[in-house]
C-alpha positions, 0 to 999 in steps of 0.5 A: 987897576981896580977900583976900590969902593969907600968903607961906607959902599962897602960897609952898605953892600955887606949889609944887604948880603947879610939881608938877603942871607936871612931873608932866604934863610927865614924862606926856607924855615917858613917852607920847611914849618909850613911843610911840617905843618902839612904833614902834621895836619894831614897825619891829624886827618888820617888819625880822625878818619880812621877813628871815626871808621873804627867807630863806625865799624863798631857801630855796625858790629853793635847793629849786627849783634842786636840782629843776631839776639835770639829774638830777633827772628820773632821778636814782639815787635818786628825790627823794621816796624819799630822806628820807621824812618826816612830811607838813605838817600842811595834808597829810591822808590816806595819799595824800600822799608827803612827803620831807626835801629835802637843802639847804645850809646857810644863807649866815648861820649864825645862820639855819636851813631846811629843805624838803619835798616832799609830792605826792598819788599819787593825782589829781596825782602830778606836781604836787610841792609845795615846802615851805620854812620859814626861822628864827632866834631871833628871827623865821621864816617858810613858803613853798610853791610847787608845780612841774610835774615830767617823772615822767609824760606826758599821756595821749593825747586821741585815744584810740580809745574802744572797749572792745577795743582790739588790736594785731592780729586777734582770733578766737573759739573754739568755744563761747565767749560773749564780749559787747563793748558800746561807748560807747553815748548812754545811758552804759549798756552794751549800751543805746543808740545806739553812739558808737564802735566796739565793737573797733579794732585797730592792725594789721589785715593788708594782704593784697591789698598796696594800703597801706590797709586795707579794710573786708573786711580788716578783717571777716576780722580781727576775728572776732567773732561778731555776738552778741559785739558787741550794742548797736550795736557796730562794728569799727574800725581804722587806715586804712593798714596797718601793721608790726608788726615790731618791735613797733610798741607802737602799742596802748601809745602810744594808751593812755599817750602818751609815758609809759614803762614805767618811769614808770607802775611807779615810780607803782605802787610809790609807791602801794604803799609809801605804803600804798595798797590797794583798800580805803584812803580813797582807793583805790589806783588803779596797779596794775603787775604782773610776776606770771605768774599768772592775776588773782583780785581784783576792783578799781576802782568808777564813782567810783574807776576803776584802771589794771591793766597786766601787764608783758612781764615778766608776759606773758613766757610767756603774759600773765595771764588773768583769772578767771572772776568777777573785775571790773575797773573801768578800764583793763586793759593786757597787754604781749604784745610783738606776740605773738598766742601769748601771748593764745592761749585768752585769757578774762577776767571782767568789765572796764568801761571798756577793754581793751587788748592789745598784740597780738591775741586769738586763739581767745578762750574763756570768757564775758567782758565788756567794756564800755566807759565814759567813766571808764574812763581817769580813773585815769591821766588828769592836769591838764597845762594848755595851755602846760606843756611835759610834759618839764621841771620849771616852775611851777604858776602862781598855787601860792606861798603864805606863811604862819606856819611 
């Protein structure tokens, strides 16, 4: 027999079904808002996310287009000087060269952007890197892009590896001791079977007019005595004879290509003004020098080789000796215009790595060395990949980068 409970237990019991029905109801309304709620926000972010990457993209195309005027290859003031400023925070070290670059305002005004230039003076001063960071109060974003820039030229692939490299005939004088070791199988110098020549010159006289060059001819002009040239050392030279008025700059094109002048000095300043020096981590490696005066300070090393160039400015009377003592690790270059008076007497200390004149040595004194080795160029040698036209502002494939600001 079952027990039946009074009209008010079961009115109570009704009643706290129907409670706990709209409790669970209201439970589940919350979640499914809540929810709703989640994915409304999160589909807000995504939309704000990607705004601020639309604007930064567009910030970044702006930043490129302003590199890509046609003055922008040789503008009044140089992009990088204009507005230095700090380097992002993924930039270490005082290699790095950074400037503000000047862009329009945004096209909404609710949003803000800003773009930096940042280049390394030291192993890839014409590899500039973009970048760009897009904002508001509600969301933001950072792009970087890296471009090729027409501020240098490839060096020349078929550079003669000699130790002296001339632009005319070279001679001894009395007494003086000079040793030209080339680039030997050993990668020591004066050590080992010779894989070129010790000396090459560019102009060697034809002076029995038949248009080439013959190997008495060119004996007869490069002078050295053979105790001058130890290790295996030859002597080397164009094969048809050459002008060298006006001044071909035939030694200048073999070292630096189509590099000018103006170029290695605004890479050399860049240097300089960033702080770099022989003793900096890393070490300066440009050196353009418009001084007349003989050059006392030894520079470069093995793993950090230099490139030292006396200007026309420097050889304006007679080009910069240097002193007895002093070692240069890399590339030293004098501008003599073709003129073999200006290196009339010329003596040096030590140099490892190549020697180049434009012009020839006459009467060369002291007791100087030169040795060639494989670094001797790494100090100007730069990554141009196949393909990269040297003369315009492109791309470095595979350099874009997103991420937080």
């Amino acid at each position: 027999m079952k027990t039946r409970l009074p009209p008010p237990a079961r009115g109570a019991a009704t009643l706290l079904l129907v409670l706990g029905l709209v409790l669970l109801a209201t439970l589940a309304s919350a979640y499914s808002s809540r929810t709703v709620l989640a994915d409304l926000l999160a589909s807000q972010g995504l939309a704000r996310a990607t705004q601020a990457r639309w604007m930064a993209q567009a910030a970044l195309a702006t930043a490129e287009a302003a590199l890509l005027q046609p003055e922008a290859s040789a503008p009044t003031v140089h992009p990088l000087n204009a507005s230095p400023t700090a380097c992002p925070a993924s930039l270490q070290g005082t290699q790095w060269q950074c400037s503000a670059l000047n862009l329009p305002t945004a096209p909404d005004n609710t949003w803000s952007w800003q773009a930096t230039l940042a280049r390394d003076l030291v192993t890839s001063p014409h590899v500039w890197q973009i970048h760009v960071n897009a904002g508001n109060r509600l969301g933001q974003a950072s792009l970087r892009q890296s471009v090729f820039m027409p501020v240098l030229a490839p060096a020349p692939a078929d550079t003669p590896t000699a130790a002296l490299i001339l632009n005319g005939c070279a001679s001894e004088a009395l007494g003086s001791g000079w040793q030209i070791c080339p680039l030997s199988r050993t990668g020591q110098p004066c050590i080992g079977t010779a894989t070129g020549p010790a000396v090459y010159s560019h102009h060697v006289p034809d002076t029995n007019n038949s248009g080439l060059i013959s190997a008495s001819e060119r004996k007869a002009c490069l002078a050295f005595a053979s105790t001058s040239l130890p290790g295996g050392g030859s002597l080397g030279s164009t094969s048809s004879s050459t002008s060298r008025t006006p001044c071909n700059r035939a030694a200048w094109r073999s070292a630096f290509g189509n590099t000018t002048p103006e170029q290695l000095r605004a890479w050399s300043q860049a240097q300089q003004q960033q702080g770099l020096h022989h003793l900096s981590q890393p070490p300066r490696s440009i050196y353009w020098i418009d001084s007349p005066a003989d050059w006392v300070q030894s520079l470069g090393s093995a793993d950090a080789p230099v490139l030292l160039v006396f200007s026309g400015l420097a050889c304006a009377t007679r080009c910069p000796r240097l002193a007895a003592g002093t070692a240069i690790q890399g590339t030293v270059y004098l501008d003599a215009g073709c003129d073999d008076e200006k290196m009339r007497g010329w003596q040096a200390g030590r140099v490892q790595g190549q020697l180049v004149v434009e012009a020839g040595l006459p009467q060369v004194t002291g007791h100087a060395q030169v040795w060639a080795t494989l670094q001797s160029r790494n100090a100007y040698i730069l990554d141009w990949p196949e393909g990269i036209d040297p003369d315009r502002v492109q791309r470095v494939p595979g350099s874009r980068w997103a991420g937080p600001p």
